[in-house]
C-alpha positions in Angstrom: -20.6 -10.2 12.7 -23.7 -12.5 12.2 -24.7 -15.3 9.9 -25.9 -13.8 6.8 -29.4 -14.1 5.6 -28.4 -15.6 1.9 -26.1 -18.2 3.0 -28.7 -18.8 5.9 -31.6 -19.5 3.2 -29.0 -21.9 0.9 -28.0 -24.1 4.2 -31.6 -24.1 5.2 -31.2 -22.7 8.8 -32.2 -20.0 10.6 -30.9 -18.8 14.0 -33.7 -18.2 16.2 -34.2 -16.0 20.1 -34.5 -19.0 22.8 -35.8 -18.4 26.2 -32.8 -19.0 27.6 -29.8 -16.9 26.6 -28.6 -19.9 24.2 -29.2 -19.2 20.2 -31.6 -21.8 18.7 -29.8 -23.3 15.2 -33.2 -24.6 13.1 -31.7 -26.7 10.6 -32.9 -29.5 8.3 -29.4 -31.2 8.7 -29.5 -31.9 13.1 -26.7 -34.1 12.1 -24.2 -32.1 10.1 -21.8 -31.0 13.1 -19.7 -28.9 10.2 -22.5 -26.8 9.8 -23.2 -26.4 13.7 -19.4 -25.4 13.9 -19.3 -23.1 11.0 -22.5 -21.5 12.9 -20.7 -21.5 15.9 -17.4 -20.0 14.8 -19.0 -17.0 13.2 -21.1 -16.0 16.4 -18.8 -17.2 18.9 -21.3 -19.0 21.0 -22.6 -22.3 21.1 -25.6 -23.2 19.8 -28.6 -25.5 20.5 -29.5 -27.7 17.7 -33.3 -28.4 16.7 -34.7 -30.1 13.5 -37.2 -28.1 11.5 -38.9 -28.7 8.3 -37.7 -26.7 5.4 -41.0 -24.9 5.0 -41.1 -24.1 8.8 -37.6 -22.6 8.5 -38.9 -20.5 5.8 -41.8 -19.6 7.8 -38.9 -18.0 10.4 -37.7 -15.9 7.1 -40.6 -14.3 6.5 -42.2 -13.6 9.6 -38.7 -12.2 10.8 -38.6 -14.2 13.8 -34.7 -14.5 13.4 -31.6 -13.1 15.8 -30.9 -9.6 14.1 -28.5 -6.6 14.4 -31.5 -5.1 16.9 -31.6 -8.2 18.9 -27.8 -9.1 18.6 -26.5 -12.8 19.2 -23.1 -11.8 21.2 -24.0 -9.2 23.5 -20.7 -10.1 25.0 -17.9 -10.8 22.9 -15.6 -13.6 24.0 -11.8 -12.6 24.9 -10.2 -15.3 23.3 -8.8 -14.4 19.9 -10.9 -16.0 17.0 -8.5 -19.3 16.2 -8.7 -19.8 19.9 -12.4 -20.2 20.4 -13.8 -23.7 20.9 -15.8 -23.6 17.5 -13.1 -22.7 15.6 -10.9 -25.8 17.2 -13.5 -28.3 16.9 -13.9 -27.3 13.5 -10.3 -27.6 12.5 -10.4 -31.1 14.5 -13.1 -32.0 12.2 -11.5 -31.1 9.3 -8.8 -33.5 9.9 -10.9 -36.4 11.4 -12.5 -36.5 8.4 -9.5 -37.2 6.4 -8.2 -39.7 8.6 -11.1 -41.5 8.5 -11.0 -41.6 4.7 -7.5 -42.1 4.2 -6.2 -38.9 3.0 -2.9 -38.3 2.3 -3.5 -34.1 1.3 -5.3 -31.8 2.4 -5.7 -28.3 0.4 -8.0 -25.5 1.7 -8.0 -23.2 -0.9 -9.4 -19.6 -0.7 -11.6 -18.1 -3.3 -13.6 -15.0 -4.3 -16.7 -15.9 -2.3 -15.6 -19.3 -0.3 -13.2 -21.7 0.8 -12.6 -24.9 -1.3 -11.4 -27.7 1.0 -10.4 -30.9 -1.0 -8.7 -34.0 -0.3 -6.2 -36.1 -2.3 -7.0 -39.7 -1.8 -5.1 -42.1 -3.9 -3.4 -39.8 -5.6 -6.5 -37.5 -7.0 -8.0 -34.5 -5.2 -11.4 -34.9 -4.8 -13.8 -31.7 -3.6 -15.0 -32.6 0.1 -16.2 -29.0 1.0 -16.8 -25.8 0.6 -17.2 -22.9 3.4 -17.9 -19.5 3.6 -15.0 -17.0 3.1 -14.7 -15.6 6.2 -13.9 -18.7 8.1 -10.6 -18.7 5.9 -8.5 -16.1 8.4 -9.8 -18.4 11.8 -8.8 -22.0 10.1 -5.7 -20.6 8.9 -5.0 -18.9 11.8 -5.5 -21.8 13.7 -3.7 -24.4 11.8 -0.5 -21.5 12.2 -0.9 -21.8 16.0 -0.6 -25.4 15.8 2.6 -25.5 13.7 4.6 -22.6 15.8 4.1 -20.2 12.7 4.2 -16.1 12.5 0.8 -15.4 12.5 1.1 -12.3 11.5 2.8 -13.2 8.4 0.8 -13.6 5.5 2.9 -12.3 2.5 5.0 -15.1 2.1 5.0 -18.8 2.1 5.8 -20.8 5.1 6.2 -24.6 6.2 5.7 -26.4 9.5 4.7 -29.4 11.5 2.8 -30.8 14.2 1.5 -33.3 16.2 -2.2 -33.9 16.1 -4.1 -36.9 17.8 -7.5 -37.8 15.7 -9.9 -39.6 17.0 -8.7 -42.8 16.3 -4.9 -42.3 15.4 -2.1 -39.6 16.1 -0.9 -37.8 13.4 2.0 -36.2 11.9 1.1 -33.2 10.0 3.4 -30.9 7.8 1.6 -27.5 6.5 2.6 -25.5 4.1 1.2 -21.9 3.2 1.5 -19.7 0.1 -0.2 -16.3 -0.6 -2.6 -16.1 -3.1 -5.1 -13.8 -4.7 -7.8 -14.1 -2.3 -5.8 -15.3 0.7 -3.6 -18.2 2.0 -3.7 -21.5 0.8 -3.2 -24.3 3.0 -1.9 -27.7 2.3 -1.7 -30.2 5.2 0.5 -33.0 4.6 -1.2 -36.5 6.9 1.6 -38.8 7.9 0.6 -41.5 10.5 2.7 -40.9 14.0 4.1 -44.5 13.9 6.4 -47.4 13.6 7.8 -48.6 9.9 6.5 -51.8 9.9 6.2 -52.8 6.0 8.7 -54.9 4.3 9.7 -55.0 1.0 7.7 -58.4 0.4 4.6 -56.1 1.7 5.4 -53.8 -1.7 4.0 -57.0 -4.1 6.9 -55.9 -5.7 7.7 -58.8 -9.2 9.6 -61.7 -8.2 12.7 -60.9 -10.3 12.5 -57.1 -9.1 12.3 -58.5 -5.4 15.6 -60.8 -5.5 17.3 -58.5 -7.2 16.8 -55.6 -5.1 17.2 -57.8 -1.8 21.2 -59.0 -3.5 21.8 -55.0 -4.0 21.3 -54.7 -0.3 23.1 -56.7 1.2 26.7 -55.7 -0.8 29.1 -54.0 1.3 29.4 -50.6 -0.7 27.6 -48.7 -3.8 24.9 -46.4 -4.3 21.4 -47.6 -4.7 18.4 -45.2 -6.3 15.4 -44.6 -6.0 13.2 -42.4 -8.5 9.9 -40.9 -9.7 7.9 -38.0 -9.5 6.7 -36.4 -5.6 3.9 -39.0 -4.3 5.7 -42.0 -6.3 6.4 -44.2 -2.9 9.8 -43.3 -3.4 10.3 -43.0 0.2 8.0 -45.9 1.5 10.5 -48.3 -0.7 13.3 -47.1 0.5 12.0 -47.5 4.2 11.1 -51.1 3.4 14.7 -51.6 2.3 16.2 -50.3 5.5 13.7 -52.2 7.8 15.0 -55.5 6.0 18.8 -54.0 6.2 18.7 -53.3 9.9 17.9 -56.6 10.9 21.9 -57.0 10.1 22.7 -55.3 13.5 25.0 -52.5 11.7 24.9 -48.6 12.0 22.5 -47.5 10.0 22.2 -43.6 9.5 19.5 -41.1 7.4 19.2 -38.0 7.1 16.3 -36.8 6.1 13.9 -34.0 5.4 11.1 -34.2 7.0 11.2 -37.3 9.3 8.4 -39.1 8.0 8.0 -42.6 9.9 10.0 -43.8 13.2 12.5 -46.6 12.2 13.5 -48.2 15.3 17.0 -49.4 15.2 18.1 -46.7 12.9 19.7 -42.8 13.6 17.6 -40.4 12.2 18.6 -37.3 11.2 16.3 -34.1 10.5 17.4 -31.7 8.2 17.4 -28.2 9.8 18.1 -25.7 6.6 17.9 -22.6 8.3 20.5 -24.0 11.4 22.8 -24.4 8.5 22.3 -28.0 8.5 21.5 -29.4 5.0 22.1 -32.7 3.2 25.9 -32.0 2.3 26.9 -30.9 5.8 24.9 -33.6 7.6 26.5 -35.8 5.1 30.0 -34.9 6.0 29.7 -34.5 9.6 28.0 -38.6 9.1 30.8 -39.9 7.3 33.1 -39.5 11.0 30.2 -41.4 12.9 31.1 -45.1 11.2 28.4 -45.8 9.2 28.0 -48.4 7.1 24.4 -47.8 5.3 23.4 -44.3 4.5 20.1 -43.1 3.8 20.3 -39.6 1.9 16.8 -38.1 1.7 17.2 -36.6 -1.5 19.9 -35.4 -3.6 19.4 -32.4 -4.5 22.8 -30.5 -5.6 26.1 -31.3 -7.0 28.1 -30.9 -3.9 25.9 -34.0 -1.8 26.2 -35.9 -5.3 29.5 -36.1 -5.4 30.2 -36.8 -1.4 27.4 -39.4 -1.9 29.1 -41.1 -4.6 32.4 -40.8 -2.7 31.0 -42.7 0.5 29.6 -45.3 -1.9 32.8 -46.1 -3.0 34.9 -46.1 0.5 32.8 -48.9 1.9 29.7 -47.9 2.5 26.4 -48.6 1.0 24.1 -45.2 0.4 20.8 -45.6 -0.5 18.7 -42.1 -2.0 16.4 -40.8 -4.0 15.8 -38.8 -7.8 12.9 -36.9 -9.2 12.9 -38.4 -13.1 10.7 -39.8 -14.9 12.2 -43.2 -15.1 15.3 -45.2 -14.4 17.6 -44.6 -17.5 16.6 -40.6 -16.7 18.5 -40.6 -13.2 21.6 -41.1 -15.4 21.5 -37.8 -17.1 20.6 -36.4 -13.8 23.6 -37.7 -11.8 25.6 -35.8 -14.9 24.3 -32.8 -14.7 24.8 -32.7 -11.1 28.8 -33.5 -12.4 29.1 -37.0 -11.8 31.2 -38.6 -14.1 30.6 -41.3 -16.1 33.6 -43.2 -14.7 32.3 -42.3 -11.0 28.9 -43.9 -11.6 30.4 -47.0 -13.6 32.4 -47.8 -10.4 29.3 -46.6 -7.8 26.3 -47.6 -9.1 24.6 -50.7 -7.9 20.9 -50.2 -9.2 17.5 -47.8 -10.2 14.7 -48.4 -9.1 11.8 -46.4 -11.1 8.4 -46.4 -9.8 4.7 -44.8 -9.9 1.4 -45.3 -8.3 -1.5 -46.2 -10.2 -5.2 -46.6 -8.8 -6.6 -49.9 -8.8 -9.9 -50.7 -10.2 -12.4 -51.1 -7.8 -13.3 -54.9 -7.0 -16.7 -54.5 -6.0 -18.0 -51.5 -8.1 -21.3 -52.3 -10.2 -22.2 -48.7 -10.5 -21.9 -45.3 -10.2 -23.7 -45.2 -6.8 -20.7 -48.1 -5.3 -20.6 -47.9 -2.1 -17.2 -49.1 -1.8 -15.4 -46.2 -4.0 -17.9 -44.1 -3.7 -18.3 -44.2 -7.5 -15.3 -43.2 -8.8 -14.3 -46.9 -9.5 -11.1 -47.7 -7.9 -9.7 -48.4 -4.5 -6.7 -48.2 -3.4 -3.5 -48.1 -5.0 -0.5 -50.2 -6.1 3.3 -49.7 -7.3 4.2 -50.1 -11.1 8.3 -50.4 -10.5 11.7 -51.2 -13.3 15.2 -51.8 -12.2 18.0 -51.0 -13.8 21.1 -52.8 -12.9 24.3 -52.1 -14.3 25.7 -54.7 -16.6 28.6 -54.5 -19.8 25.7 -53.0 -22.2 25.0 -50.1 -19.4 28.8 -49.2 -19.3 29.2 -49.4 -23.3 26.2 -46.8 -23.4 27.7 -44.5 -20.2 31.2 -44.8 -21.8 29.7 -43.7 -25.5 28.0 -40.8 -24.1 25.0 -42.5 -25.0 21.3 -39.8 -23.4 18.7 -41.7 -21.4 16.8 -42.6 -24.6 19.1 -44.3 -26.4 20.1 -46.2 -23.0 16.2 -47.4 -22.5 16.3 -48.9 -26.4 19.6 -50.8 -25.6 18.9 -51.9 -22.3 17.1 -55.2 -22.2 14.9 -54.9 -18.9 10.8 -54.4 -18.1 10.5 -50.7 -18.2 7.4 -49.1 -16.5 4.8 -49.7 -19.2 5.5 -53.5 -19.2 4.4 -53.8 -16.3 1.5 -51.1 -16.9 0.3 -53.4 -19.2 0.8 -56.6 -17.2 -1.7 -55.0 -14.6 -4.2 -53.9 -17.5 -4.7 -57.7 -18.6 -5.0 -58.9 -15.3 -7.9 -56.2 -14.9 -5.8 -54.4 -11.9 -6.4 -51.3 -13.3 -7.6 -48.8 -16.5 -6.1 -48.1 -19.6 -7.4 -44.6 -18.6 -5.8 -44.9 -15.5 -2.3 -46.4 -17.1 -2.5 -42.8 -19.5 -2.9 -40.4 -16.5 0.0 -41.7 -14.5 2.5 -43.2 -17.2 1.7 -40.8 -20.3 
């Protein structure tokens, strides 16, 4: 298939006959290597790039000096299947080099009627980086599927993966996910650096009072400690910060965890395997005869791994996990509809940590045309955290049958938007920013 002609005339190139038997790419971009890959993917041979003026390019339009069906570009197609062609890979490459080089966390290449929307999510919003023509959206998928070990013949339902990938500058852990849609598959890489843990919790600018607290609810012998918020919260990154301070004890420390998301030397890390069978209860039971004394469950997710989490908590070990609610007092009414009972998490509980992420404001921005956030006016982003720790007014309210609301008006502690607002009048961050996040 060649180029063709309209998207040729909105990129402002033209693929003109060389002497040689290499394809001439006229462009007014020399320096845009995604459009020299794109170029190169859909004709399957490389190209040689030369700068043109616009109107020059136009002069190739109409005096039909272009490659054409009667004067073909591939004469002889390559063998290699489409996602295996160099193009193609260096264009995948350079999909994800550009991310890591802007500190992406997601990326989403997302198929529609006429093209393929690739955007990132950096700090927590997805921003548009670009778009490409449709039919590069069965190579890059194609290719990414390859990478991960997946059917690549299956296109009808969703499927997750992972793999290694070394960018330019750092190697890379990447979990991909795919789900049908109405024009095709969506991708959504996940961009997890290949490395050593090495934050602490002091690294987390955590509040003072938080910090101590959470430091004396690691270091008791047994109990359950939680930590909550939505998917992309830094529930995980906390809890990793905990473990790097509680390893430095020299005891057996196990998680389990699905995926693996950082190394964490000095610990036993366990990956969930779901289809094998092996999921958080089983792993949890089979841990139990391996003498731990700190357990790290992933998630919990069911009531069976509730309730054998609670139980190690209270036969000397300490067990450390993670809740999706909205807020500390919320991961109560969670832990009883998974059928904990009140009693069980009176005796258990040691603390909830609640947390979000909220963009800070950009230090250096003046403008719309900032070079430093690019405009959008923040950079970065930091935690927003509250801890609840169980004290005779939490038992009254457990024992009363009291919900998650009435708990947060008795309970005298800093929730989320105390500290929201703490940031807003140091000028950390937005009001407009505190509202998307928090509500």
């Amino acid at each position: 298939m060649l180029v063709p002609l309209n998207w040729c005339k909105k990129h402002q190139i033209a693929l003109v006959p060389s002497n040689n038997s290499q394809t001439i790419l006229a462009t007014t971009a020399p320096h845009n290597e995604f459009l020299k890959a794109i170029v190169e993917s859909e004709i399957d041979q490389r190209v040689q790039v030369v700068t043109y003026h616009e109107k020059e390019i136009e002069k190739f339009y109409t005096e039909n000096k272009l490659v054409s069906n009667s004067n073909p570009i591939n004469t002889q197609k390559s063998k290699k299947n489409d996602w295996e062609s160099q193009p193609t890979i260096e264009l995948v490459e350079q999909i994800i080099d550009s991310a890591v080089i802007e500190g992406v966390s997601d990326i989403h290449l997302e198929p529609q009627e006429n093209i393929l929307s690739i955007r990132f999510r950096k700090d927590g919003i997805l921003l548009p980086h670009l778009e490409l023509p449709y039919w590069l959206h069965e190579k890059i998928t194609l290719r990414l599927k390859v990478l991960a070990q997946l059917d690549i013949s299956e296109k009808r339902l969703p499927l997750d993966g992972r793999f290694n990938f070394k960018s330019k500058s750092k190697q890379i852990h990447i979990r991909i996910s795919t789900l049908p849609t109405r024009y095709g598959e969506k991708v959504v890489l996940r961009l997890l650096l290949k490395n050593n843990f090495n934050f602490s919790l002091f690294h987390l600018k955590m509040p003072e009072d938080i910090l101590q607290k959470i430091k004396e609810i690691i270091y008791k012998p047994q109990g359950i400690f939680f930590v909550t918020g939505p998917t992309g919260s830094g529930k995980t990154t906390t809890i990793y910060a905990a473990l790097q301070e509680i390893i430095q004890r020299q005891i057996n420390v196990t998680t389990l965890e699905d995926p693996i998301e950082y190394d964490l030397i000095g610990a036993n890390q366990v990956l969930m395997l779901n289809k094998a069978g092996l999921d958080f209860s089983v792993a949890l039971r089979s841990i139990l005869r391996q003498d731990p004394d700190v357990i790290f469950i992933g998630e919990i997710r069911d009531s069976e791994t509730a309730k054998i989490a609670i139980q190690a908590a209270q036969t000397g070990h300490l067990v450390l996990s993670t809740l999706h609610t909205n807020d500390a007092a919320s991961a109560i009414d969670r832990l009883k509809d998974l059928g904990v009972s009140p009693h069980l998490i009176s005796e258990s509980l040691l603390g909830i940590l609640a947390q979000r992420l909220v963009r800070k404001s950009c230090l250096w921005c003046q403008s719309k045309g900032c070079p430093k956030c690019k405009g959008v006016g923040y950079q970065g982003r930091f935690a927003l955290f509250e801890l609840l720790v169980p004290d005779s007014e939490f038992k009254d309210c457990l024992f009363t049958k009291n919900t998650s609301s009435e708990i947060l008006k008795r309970m005298r502690y800093l929730k989320l938007r105390d500290y929201g607002e703490q940031a807003l009048e140091k000028g950390e961050t937005s009001l407009l920013e505190l509202k998307r996040v928090l509500g």
